[in-house]
C-alpha positions in Angstrom: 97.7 -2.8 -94.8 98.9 0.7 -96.4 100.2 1.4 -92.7 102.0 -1.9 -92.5 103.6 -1.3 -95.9 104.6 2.1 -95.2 106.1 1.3 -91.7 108.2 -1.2 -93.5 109.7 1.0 -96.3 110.6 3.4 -93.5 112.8 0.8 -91.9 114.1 -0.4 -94.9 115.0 3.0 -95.7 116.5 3.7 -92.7 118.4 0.5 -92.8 119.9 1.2 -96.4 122.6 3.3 -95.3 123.7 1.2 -92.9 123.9 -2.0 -94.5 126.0 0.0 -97.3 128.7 1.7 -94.4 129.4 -2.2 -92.9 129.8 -3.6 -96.3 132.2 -0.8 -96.9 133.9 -1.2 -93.8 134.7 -4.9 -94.5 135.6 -4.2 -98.0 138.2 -1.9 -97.0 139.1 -4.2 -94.3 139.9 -6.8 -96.9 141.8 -4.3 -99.1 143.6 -3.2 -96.1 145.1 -7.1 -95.5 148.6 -7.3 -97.7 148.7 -9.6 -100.4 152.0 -9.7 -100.7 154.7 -9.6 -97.7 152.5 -11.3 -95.2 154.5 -12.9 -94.0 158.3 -12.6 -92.2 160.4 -15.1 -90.2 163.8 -14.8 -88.7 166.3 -17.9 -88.6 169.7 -19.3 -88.4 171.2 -22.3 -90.4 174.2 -24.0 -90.4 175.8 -25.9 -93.3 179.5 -25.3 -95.8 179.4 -21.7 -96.0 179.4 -21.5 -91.6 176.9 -20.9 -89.6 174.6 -17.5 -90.5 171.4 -16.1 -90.3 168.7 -15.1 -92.6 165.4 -13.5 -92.7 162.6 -14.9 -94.9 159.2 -13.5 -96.4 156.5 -15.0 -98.5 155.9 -12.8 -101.7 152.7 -15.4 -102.5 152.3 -19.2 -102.3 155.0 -20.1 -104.5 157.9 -17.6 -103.9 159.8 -17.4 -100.9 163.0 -14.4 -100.1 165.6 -14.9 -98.2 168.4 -12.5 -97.1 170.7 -13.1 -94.7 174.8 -13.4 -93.4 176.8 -16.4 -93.2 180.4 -16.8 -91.7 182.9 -19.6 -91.0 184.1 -19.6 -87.9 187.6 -18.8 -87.2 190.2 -22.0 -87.5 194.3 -22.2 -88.4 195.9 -25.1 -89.8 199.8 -25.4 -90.6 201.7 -26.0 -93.3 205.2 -26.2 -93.5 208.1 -24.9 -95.9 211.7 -26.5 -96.1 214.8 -23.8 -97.2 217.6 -25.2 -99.0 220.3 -24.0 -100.4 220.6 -24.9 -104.6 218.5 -27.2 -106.3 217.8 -29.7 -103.9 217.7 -30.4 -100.0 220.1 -32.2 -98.9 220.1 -35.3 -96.6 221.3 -34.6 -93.1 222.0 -38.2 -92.5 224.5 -41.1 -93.9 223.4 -44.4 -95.2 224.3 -45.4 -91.7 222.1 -42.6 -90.1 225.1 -40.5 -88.3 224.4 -37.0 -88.8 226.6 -34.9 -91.2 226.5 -31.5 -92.5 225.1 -30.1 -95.4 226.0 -27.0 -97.1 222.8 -25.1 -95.6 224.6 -26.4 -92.4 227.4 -25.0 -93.0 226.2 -21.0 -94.8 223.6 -20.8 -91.5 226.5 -21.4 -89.5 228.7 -18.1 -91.7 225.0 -16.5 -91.4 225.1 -16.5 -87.7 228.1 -15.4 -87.6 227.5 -12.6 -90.1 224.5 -11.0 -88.7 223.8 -12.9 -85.5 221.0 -14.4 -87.3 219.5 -17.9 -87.1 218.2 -19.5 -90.1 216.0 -22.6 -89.4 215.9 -25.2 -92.3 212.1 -25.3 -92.1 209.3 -22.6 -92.4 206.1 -22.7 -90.5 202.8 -20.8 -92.1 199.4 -20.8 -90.6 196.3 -21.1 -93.3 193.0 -19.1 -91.9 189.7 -19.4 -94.2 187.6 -15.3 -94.2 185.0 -17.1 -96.0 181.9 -14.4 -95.0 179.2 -13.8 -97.5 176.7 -11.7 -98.0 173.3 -13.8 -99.7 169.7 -13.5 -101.1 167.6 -16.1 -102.4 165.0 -16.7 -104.1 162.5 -20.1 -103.3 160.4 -20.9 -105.7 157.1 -23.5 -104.8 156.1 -25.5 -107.7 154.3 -28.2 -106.0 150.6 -28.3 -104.5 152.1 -29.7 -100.7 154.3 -26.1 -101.3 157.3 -27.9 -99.2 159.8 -28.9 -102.1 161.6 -26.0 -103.9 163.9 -24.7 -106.4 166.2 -22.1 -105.3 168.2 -19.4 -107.0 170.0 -16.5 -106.2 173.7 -15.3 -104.9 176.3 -14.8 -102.4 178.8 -12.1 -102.0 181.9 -11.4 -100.0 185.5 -10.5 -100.5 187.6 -12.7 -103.1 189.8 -13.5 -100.8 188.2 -16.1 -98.9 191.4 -17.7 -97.4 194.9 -16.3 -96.9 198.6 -17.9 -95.3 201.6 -16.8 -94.0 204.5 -17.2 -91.6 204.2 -17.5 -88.5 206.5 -14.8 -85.8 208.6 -16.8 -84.7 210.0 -17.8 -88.4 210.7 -13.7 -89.2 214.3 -14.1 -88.3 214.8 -17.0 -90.2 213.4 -15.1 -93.3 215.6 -11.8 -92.9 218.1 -14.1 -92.7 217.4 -15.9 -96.1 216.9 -12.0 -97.5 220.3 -11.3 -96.3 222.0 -14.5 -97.6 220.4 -14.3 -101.5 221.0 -10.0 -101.3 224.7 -11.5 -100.5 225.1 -14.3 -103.1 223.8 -11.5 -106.0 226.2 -9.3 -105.1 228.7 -12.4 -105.4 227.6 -13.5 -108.1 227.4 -9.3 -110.2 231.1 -9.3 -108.8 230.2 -6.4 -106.7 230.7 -5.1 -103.1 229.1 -6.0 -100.3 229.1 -2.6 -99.1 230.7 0.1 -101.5 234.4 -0.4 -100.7 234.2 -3.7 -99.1 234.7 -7.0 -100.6 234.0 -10.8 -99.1 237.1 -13.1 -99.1 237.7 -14.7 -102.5 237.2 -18.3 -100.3 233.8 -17.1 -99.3 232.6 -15.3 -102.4 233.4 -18.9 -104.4 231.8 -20.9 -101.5 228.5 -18.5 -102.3 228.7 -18.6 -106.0 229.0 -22.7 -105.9 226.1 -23.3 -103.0 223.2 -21.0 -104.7 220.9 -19.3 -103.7 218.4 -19.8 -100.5 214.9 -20.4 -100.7 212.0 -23.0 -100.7 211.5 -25.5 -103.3 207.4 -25.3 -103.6 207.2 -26.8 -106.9 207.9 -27.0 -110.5 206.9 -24.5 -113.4 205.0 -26.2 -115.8 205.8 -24.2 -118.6 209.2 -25.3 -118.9 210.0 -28.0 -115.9 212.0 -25.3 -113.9 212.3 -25.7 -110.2 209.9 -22.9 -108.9 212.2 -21.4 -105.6 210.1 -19.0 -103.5 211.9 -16.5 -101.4 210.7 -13.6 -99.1 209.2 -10.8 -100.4 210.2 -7.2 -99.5 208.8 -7.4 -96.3 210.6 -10.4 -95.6 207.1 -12.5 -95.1 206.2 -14.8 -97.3 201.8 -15.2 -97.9 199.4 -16.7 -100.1 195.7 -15.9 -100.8 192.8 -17.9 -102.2 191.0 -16.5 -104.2 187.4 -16.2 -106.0 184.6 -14.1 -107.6 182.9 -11.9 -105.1 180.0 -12.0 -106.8 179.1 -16.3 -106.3 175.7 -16.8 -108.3 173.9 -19.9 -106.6 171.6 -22.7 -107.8 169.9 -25.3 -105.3 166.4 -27.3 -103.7 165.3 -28.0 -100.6 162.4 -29.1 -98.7 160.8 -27.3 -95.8 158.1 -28.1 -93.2 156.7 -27.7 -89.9 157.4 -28.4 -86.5 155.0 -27.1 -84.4 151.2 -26.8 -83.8 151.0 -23.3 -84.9 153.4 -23.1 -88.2 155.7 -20.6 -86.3 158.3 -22.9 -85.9 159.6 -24.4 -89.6 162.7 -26.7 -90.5 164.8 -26.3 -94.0 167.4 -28.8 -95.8 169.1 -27.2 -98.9 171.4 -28.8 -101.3 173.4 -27.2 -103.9 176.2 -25.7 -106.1 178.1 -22.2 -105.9 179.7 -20.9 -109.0 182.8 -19.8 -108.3 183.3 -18.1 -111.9 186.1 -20.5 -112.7 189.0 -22.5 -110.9 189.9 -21.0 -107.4 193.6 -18.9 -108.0 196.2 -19.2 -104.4 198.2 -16.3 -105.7 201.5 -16.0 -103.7 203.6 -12.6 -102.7 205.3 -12.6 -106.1 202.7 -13.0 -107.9 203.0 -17.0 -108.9 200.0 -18.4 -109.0 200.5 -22.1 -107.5 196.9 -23.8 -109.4 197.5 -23.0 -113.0 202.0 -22.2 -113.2 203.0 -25.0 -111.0 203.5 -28.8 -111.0 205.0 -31.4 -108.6 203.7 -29.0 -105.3 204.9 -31.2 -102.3 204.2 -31.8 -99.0 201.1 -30.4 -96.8 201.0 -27.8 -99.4 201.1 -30.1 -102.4 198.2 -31.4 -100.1 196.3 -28.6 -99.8 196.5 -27.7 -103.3 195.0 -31.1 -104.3 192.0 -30.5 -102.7 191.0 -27.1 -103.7 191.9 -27.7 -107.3 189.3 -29.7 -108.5 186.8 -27.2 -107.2 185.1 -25.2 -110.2 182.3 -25.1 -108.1 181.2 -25.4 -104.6 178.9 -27.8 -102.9 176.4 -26.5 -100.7 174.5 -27.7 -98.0 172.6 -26.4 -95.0 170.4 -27.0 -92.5 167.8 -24.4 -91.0 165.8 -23.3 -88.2 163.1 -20.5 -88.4 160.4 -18.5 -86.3 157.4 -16.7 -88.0 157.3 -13.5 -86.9 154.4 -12.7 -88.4 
């Protein structure tokens, strides 16, 4: 019995040690596992704000990061611009629709001569969106199936997220309007056109009596006025849309599964960017066409109408993700 019992503490003693080295060696094995950052897929998603990417990580069973780039894909769409001469275009046509002339006829006729110049009665400009941001956002899980969530976060990119301006082929047409309003000043500051040299009296009164040249946008609404834009120094005539860079975001979505494994996970998102106030289209000289100016017509007038209402942007996108790990 007393060699039975001893033969028994010997292995117990012996097997102490190394009961006590695999229990450590697990333990560490378990502290070695991240608790946090477990997890990290890669995916792209396609929605308002373009098509992007984004990669996403699980901090724990309720929050979810995501960081990524989305970009609109490059488009143009045309507007057009009428020049006139004075306060208001005139009709090229009779009441019995024969064709007559009109005083912008008849100064882009002295134009031509002048400076060999053509000046077209209409303006073509090309609108681009560069609506590329930068975003991170947290998802927060509140629910027990963890695929509803709230989101929160931002986007960032340039404020100038859309820009126009006249096409090539219109340049001439826009020296030319330069030229003609560079002349009717002079005219009208009874100066020379160069120092010495004087325009006809017949001419400098045919000036002084048309007006100037440019493009009826709209009207001021401070005071009624008729808003006439004309080239800048460059002879180009541009507008930009603008926003905040910084764009904080608010939204919720619903994700799941759709595969086997749980590699493969699909995302709906719905909700609003902040643009920090009213979008601004800020022209060459400075106008700004949303808050100065009334009455805007045409496709610009157009235009204008739709981003104006916009405090805010609605967002939604779809998304496509692979666990990584």
């Amino acid at each position: 019995m007393r060699k039975t019992t001893a033969i028994l503490t010997l292995l117990l003693v012996t097997a102490l040690p190394l009961v006590a080295q695999d229990a450590a060696s697990m333990d560490f094995k378990q502290k070695d596992k991240p608790e946090y950052f477990n997890h990290l897929s890669i995916g792209v998603n396609v929605g308002t704000t373009g098509i992007g990417f984004e990669l996403n990580s699980h901090v724990c069973d309720w929050l979810n990061l995501r960081a990524g780039f989305d970009f609109v894909p490059h488009f143009t769409y045309d507007m057009k611009f009428h020049i006139q001469i004075g306060d208001s275009i005139e009709s090229k046509y009779d009441a019995d629709g024969n064709r007559v002339e009109t005083r912008f006829d008849h100064m882009a006729d002295y134009m031509k001569q002048l400076t060999g110049l053509t000046v077209n009665d209409e303006i073509d400009m090309v609108g681009e969106p560069h609506f590329n941001n930068f975003k991170f956002i947290a998802d927060i899980y509140p629910f027990r199936n963890k695929r509803w969530y709230f989101s929160a976060g931002f986007y960032w990119s340039s404020s100038k997220i859309g820009r126009a301006y006249n096409t090539t082929a219109d340049m001439s047409s826009l020296l030319a309007v330069s030229i003609y309003n560079n002349i009717y000043n002079k005219v009208i500051n009874e100066e020379d056109i160069i120092e010495g040299i004087a325009l006809p009296p017949d001419i400098c009164d045919r000036f002084a009596t048309y007006g100037p040249m440019g493009m009826h946008v709209g009207d001021f609404k401070s005071d009624g006025t008729k808003y006439m834009m004309v080239p800048g120094d460059d002879n180009m005539v541009r507008a930009n849309l603008q926003v905040n860079a910084f764009k904080p975001y608010f939204g919720a979505g619903y994700s799941g599964n759709i595969s086997r494994d749980g590699r493969l996970t699909f995302a709906v998102n719905a909700g609003i960017l902040l643009w920090g106030g009213r979008p601004k289209i800020m022209l060459h000289d400075g106008v700004e066409m949303i808050s100065e100016l009334d009455n805007i017509w045409g496709q610009v007038g157009h235009y204008v109408d739709i981003v104006r209402p916009f405090n805010v942007y609605p967002m939604l996108n779809a998304s496509l993700s692979y666990r990584l790990f």
